[in-house]
LUMPAMAR-35631 format. One record per atom (N, C-alpha, C, O): x, y, z. Coordinates in steps of 0.2 Angstrom, whole numbers, plus 5000, padded with zeros to 4 digits. Each point is the difference from the previous one (the first is absolute). Example, Ala and Ser with C-alpha at 12.3 -4.5 7.8 and 13.67 -1.06 7.14 Angstrom:
506649725039499650065000500450065000500549995003499350064993500450065001499650055003500350065001
! end
This chain:
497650065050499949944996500450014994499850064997500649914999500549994993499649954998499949955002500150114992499649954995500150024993500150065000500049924994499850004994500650054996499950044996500649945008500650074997500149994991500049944996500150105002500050034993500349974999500550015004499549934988500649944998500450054997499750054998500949935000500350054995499950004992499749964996500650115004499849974991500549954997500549995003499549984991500049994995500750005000500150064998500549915002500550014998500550035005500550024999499249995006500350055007500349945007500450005004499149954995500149965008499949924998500149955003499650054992499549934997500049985003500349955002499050085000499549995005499349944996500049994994499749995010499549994996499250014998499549974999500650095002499550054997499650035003499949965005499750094995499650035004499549965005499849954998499850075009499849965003499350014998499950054998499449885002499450004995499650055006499449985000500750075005499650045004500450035003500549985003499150074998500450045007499350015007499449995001501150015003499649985008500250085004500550025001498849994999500350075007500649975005500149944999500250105005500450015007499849965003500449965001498750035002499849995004499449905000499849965004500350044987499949944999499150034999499649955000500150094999499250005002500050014992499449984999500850034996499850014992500749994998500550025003499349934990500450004993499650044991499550024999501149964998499650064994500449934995500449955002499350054994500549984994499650004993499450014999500949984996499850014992499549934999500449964996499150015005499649934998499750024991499550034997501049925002499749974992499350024999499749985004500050064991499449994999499950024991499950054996500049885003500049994992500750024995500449965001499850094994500650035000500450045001500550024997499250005012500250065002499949985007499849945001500450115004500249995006499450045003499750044997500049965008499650045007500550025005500449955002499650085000500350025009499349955004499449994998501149995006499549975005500349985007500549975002498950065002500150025009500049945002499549974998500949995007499949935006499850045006500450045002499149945002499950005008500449945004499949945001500650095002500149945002500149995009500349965003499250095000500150005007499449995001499950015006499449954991499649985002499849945002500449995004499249964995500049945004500049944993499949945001500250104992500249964993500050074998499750055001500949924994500250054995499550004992499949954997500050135003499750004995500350074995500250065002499649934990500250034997499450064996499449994999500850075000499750044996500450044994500650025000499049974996500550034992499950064999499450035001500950004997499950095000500350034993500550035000498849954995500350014994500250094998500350034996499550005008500350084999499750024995499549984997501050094999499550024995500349994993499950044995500649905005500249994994500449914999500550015004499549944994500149935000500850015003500350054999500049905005500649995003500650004996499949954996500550065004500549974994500549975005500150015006500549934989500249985002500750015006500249975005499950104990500450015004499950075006500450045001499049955002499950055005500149955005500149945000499850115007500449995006499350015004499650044998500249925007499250035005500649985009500449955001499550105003500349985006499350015007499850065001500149915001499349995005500350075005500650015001499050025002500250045006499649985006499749954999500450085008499849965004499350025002499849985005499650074991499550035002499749954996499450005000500949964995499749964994499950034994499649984996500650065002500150034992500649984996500549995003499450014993500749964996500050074994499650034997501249965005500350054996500249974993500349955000499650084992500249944995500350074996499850065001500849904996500450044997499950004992500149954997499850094999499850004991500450034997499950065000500749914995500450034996499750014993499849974996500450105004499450044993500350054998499950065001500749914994500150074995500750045001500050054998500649925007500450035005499750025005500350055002499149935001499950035006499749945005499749964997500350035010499749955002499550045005500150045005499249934994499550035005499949965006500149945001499650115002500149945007499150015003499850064998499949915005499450015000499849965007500549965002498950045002499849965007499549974997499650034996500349905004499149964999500049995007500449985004498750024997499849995005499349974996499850024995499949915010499449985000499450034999499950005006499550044992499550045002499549954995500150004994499549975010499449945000500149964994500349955002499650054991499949974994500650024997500349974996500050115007500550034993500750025004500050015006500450004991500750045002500050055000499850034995500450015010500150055002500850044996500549965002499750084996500650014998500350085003499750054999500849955004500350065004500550034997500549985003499750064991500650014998500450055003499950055001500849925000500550035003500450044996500350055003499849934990500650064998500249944994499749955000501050074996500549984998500850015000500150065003500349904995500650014998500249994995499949944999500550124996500250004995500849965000500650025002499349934994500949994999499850014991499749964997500650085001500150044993500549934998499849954997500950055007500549964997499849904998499749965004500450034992499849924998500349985003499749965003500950044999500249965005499949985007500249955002499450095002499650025005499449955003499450004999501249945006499449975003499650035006500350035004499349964996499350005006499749935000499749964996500450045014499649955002499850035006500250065002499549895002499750025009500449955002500149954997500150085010500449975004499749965005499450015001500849955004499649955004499650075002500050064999499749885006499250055004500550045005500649985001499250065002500450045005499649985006499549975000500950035007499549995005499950055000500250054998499149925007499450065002499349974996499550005002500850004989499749994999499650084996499549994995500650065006499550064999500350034992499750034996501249975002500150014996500249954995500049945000500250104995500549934993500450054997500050064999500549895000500750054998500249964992499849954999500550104997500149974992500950025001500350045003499949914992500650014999500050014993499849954997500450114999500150034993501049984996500450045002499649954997500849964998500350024994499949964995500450095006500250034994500749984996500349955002500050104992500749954998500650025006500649975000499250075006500750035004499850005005500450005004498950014998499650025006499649965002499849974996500050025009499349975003499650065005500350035004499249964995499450045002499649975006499849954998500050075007499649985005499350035000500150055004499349944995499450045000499449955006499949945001499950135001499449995005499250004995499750064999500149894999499549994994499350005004499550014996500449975010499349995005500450005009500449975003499050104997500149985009500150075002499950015006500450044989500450085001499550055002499449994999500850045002499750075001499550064995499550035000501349954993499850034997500049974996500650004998499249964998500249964995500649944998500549985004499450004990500950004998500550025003499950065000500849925002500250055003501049964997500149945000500250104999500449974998500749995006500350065001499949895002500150035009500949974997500450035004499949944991500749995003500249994993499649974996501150055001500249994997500749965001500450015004499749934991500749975003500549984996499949944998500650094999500649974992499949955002499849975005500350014987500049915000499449994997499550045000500549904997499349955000500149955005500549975001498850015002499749995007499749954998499850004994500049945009499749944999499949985007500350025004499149924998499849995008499550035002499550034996500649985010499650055006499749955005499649964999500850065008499849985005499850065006500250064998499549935007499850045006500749995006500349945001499750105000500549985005499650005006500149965004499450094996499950025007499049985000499849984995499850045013499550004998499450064999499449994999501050075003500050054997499950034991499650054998500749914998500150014992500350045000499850044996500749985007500550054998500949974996500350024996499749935009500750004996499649914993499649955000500850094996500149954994500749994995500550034996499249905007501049974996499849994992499449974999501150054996499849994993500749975000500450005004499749964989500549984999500550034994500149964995500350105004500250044996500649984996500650005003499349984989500450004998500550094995499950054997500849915006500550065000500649974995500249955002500050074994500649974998500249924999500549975000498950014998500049935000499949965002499949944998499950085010499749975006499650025003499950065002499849895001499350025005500149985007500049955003500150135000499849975008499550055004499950064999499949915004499350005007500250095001500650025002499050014997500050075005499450045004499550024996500550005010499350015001499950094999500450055001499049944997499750074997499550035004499549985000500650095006499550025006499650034996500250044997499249945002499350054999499850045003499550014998500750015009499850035004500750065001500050055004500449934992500550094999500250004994500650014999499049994995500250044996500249934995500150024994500049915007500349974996500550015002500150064998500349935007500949995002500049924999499649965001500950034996500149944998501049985004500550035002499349894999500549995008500249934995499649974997501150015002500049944998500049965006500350015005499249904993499849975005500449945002500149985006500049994988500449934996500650004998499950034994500749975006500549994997500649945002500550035001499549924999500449944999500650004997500550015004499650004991500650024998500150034994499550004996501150035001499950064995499649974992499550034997500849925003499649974993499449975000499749994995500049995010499549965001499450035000499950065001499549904996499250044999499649985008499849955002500250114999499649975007499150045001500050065001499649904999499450035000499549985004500049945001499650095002499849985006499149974997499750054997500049895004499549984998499450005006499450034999500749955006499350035005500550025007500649985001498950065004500250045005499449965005499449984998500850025008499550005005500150045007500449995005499250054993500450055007499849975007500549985004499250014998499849955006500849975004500350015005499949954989500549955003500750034998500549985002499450084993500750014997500149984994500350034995499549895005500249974994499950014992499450014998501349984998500050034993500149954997500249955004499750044991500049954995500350014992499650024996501049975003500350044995500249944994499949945000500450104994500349954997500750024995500050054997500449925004500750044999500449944996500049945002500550084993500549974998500749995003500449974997499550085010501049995003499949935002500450015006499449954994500549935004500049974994500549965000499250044994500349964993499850064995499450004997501150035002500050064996499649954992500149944999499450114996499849984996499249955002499649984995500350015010499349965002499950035008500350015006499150004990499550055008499949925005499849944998500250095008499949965005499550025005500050065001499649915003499650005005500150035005499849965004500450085000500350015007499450045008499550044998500749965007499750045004500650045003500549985000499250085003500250055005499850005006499849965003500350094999499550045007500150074999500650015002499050054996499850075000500650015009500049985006500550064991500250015006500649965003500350035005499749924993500549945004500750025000500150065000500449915001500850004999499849934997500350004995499449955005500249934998499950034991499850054997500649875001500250014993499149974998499649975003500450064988499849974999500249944998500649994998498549935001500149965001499749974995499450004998501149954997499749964992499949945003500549965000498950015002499849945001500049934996499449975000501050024997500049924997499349974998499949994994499750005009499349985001499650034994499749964997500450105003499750044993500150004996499750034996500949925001500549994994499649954999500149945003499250064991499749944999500249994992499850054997500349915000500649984992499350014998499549985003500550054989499749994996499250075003499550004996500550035009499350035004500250084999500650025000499050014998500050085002499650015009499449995001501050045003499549995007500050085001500550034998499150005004499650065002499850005007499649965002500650085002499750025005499050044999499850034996500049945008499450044998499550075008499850065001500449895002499650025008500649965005500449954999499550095008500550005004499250005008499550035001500949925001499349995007500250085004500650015002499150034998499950055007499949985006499949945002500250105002499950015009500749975004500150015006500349964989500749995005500550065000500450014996499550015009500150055003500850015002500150005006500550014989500649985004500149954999500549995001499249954996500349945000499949974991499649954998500850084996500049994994500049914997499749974995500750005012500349944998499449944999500149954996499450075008499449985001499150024995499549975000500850074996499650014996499949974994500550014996498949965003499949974995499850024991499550024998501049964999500150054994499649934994500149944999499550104998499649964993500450024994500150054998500049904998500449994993499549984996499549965001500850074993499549984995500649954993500450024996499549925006500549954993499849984996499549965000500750084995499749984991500849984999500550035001499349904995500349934998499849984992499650044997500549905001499950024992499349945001499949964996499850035010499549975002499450045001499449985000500850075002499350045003500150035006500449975003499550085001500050025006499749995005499449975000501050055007499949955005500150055005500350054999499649945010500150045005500749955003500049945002500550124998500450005007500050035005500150065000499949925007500250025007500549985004500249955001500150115000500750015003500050055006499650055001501049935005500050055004500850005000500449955000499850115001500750005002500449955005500649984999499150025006500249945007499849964997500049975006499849984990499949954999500449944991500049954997500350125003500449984993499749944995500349954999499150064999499949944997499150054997499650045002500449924990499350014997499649945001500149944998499450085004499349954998499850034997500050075001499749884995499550004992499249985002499749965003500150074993499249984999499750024994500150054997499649925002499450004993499850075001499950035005499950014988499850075000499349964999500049944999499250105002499549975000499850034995500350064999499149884995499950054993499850065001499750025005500550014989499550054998500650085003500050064997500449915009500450065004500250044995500249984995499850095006500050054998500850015001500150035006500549964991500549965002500550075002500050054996500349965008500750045003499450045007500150065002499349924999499450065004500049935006500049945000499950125006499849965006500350045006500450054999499349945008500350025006500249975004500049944998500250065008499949975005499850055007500150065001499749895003499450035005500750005007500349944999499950095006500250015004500049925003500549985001499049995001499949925003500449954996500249945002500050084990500549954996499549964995500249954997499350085001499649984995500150044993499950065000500349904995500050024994499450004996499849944998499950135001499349984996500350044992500350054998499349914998500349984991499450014996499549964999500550104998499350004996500049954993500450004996499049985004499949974992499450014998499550015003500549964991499550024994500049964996500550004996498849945005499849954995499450034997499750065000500249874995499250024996499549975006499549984997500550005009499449965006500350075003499550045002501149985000500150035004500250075000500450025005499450034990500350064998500350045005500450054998499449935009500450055007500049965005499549985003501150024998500149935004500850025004500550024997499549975010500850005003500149955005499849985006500649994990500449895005500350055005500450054999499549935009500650005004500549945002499949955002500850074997500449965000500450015007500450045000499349915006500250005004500949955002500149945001500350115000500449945000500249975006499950025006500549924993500249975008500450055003500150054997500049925010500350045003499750065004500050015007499650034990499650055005499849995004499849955002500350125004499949985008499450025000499649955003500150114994499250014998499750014996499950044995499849905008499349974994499350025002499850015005499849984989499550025000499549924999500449964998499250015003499649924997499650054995500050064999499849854999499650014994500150034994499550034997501249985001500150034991500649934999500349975004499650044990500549954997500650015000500250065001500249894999500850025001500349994992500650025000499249974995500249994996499650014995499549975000500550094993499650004995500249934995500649994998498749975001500149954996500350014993499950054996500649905002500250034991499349994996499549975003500550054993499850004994500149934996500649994999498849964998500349944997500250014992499550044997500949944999500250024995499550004996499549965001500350084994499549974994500549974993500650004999498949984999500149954994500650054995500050065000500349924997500650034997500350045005500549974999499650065005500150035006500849945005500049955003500550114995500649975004499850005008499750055002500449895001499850015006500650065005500550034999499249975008500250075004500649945002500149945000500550135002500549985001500049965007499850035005500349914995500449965006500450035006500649985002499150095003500150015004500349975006499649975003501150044999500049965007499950005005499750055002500549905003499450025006500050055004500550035001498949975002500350075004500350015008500050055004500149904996500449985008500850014997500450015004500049984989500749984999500250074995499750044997500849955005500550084996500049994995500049944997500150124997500250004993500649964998500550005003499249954991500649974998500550074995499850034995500749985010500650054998500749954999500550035001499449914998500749974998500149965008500549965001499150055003500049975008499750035004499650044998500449945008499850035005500349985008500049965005500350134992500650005005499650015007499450005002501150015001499950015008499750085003500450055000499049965003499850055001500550035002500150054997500349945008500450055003500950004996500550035001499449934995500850004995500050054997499450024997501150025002500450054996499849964991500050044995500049925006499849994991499150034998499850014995500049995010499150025000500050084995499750004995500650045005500050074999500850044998500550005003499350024992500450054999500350075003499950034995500450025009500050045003500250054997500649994999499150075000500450074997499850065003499450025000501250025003499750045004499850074996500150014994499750045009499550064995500450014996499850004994500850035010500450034999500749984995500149945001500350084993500449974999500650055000499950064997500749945004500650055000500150085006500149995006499750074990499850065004499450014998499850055001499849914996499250024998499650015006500049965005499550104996499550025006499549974998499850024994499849935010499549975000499550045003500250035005499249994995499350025003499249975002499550004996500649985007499549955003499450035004500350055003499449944998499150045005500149975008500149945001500050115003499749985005499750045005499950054998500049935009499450045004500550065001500150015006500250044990500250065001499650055000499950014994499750035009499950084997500350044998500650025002498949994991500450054998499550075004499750015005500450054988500150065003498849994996499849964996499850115007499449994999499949984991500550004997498949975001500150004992499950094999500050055003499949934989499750064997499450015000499950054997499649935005499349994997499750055008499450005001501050035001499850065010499649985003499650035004500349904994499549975008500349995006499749985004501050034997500350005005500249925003500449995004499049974993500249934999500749985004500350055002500149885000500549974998500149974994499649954998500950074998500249994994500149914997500049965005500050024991500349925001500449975000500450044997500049925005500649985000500950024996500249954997500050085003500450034995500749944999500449965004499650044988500749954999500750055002500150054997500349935009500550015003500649964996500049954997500550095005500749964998500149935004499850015006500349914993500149945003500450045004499849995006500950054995500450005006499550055005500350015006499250014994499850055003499449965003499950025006499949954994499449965000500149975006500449965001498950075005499849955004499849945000499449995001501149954999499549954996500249935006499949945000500550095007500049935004499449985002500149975005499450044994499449985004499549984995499449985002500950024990499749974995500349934999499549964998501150005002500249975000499949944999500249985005499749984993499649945004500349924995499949994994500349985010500449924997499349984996500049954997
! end
């Protein structure tokens, strides 16, 4: 399940900003920072029960604003506390009236320059990984879930921004590194040492970086400036493919920042058909879009109040569940059922109600319908050559690297295991049986 990928920072992708929760792998707990008075609490979501409810876990010291809480899948939320050039990392767990607290360790970033953050949830679920970002280097640390602690598993030149899973394992991780003025996608093995394989490269000048992965289907979700150098654009791939990447028209919404946020799971081999959730902030207010690649066109729908905005999943059957947070309703998740689905479940709403403006309050943006394509200047012909842009990985003598069902050789770790998937040269790559129109 793809969920809640880490927005970019600030001046790297102009994204539109971090998402209001993070969601295990498996959708059973969220964590997030909830306002309380001047200061923030971590606070845990159940959300695999028959209603979602919340618990706050004040720990052993007030939240601040700028800490990090990531849910694990046994139900403890891991929160991150920046304190003095160091950031500590700690487990809260429920125990009857009080919080429990588990301390893990710290990391020292001496240098000011030196960001630290936590990276999406890992599948599984059991660990969390931080990304440390230094003036020349990026850092990969195993902060909960290890053996022995802390553990600092990869180093990589460059400064590094993103982070996607490639696989469902949590071994490979795509970060986004910039080198020389530009950023492109490369994946990082945590299971040898940090070998680092470039993943992305479109062409020499171009920024290309990859925003959510779905390993199920293959499907990548990137955003890059080679089809109109100087403005980042929308595009899909496929992990693995010979097809070019593809700039969808449809995405190009005038005056909108659009964000990928969650990618539907369980299609198997078939990317085209997976249903991918966007998040558009307009100078109206934000709003949900749904897109599939076979289907070249966005529907719109009303965000429901209170959403916790860039956070949500979707469930294998095509239902989009969107947490939010009112003052009636402090734990609450809309499922947004959309057309089209082959399986349905009765009795949940197909659309979370807007929110009515309040008094002084600009009303929510005029969303269109959700049966008609994004107005992008028209609406061309599904199957017309004007629908999409095309660029293939590859540009010139550049070796492209891409994931597929190759074995590699055992990991490191002497369980004797099969290893995860290894990034192969595109010429070397078994990829006619990944193929797919």
């Amino acid at each position: 399940m793809t969920v809640c990928a880490i927005e970019p920072e600030a001046g790297h992708e102009g994204g539109a900003g971090r998402a209001g929760c993070a969601i295990t792998a498996d959708g059973c707990y969220a964590a997030r920072l909830a306002p309380a008075g001047d200061s923030f609490v971590p606070e845990r979501w159940t959300l695999d029960g028959p209603e979602p409810y919340a618990v706050r876990l004040p720990g052993g010291g007030p939240g601040e604003p700028c800490a990090e809480v990531q849910p694990l899948s046994d139900g403890r939320v891991l929160v991150r506390r920046p304190a003095g050039g160091r950031h500590t990392f700690s487990l809260l767990y429920p125990t009857g009236p009080g919080t429990g607290e588990l301390p893990l360790g710290a990391v020292a970033c001496p240098d000011e320059d030196t960001r630290l953050r936590l990276l999406p949830p890992a599948p599984g679920g059991e660990r969390a990984y931080a990304l440390a970002v230094g003036p020349r280097s990026t850092t990969v640390w195993l902060v909960a879930g290890g053996a022995f602690g802390l553990q600092q598993l990869a180093e990589v030149p460059g400064r590094c921004s993103g982070g996607a899973w490639l696989d469902r394992e949590g071994r490979m991780l795509a970060l986004d590194r910039e080198m020389g003025g530009r950023s492109k996608a490369v994946v990082v093995d945590l299971g040898r040492g940090g070998e680092m394989s470039p993943l992305l490269q479109i062409a020499d000048g171009s920024d290309d970086r990859v925003l959510l992965a779905d390993p199920d289907s293959g499907l990548l979700l990137i955003r890059s400036d080679a089809p109109s150098p100087g403005q980042d654009r929308l595009g899909w791939g496929v992990l693995g493919s010979t097809l070019p990447v593809r700039f969808p028209r449809c995405l190009r919404l005038a005056d909108c920042t659009v964000t990928p946020f969650a990618v539907q799971p369980g299609q198997l081999l078939t990317p085209e058909r997976c249903a991918v959730a966007l998040r558009v902030d307009g100078a109206l207010g934000s709003w949900i879009g749904v897109w599939r690649p076979a289907e070249r066109r966005v529907d719109h729908f009303p965000a429901p109040a209170g959403w916790l905005a860039g956070s949500g999943l979707w469930t294998a059957e095509g239902e989009l569940r969107l947490p939010y947070s009112t003052g009636a309703v402090p734990c609450g998740v809309a499922v947004l059922r959309v057309p089209g689905q082959e399986r349905r479940r009765a009795g949940l709403d197909v659309r979370p109600p807007a929110r009515p403006a309040r008094s002084g309050e600009r009303a929510a943006p005029a969303a269109p319908s959700g049966s008609g394509p994004a107005a992008d200047g028209g609406a061309p012909s599904p199957n017309g050559p004007a629908d999409e842009e095309q660029l293939p990985y590859c540009s010139g003598d550049m070796t492209d690297f891409l994931l597929t069902p190759h074995a590699g050789p055992t990991g490191h770790d002497g369980s004797g295991a099969s290893s995860a998937p290894r990034p192969v040269p595109l010429q070397q790559a078994p990829l006619a049986r990944l193929v797919t129109k």
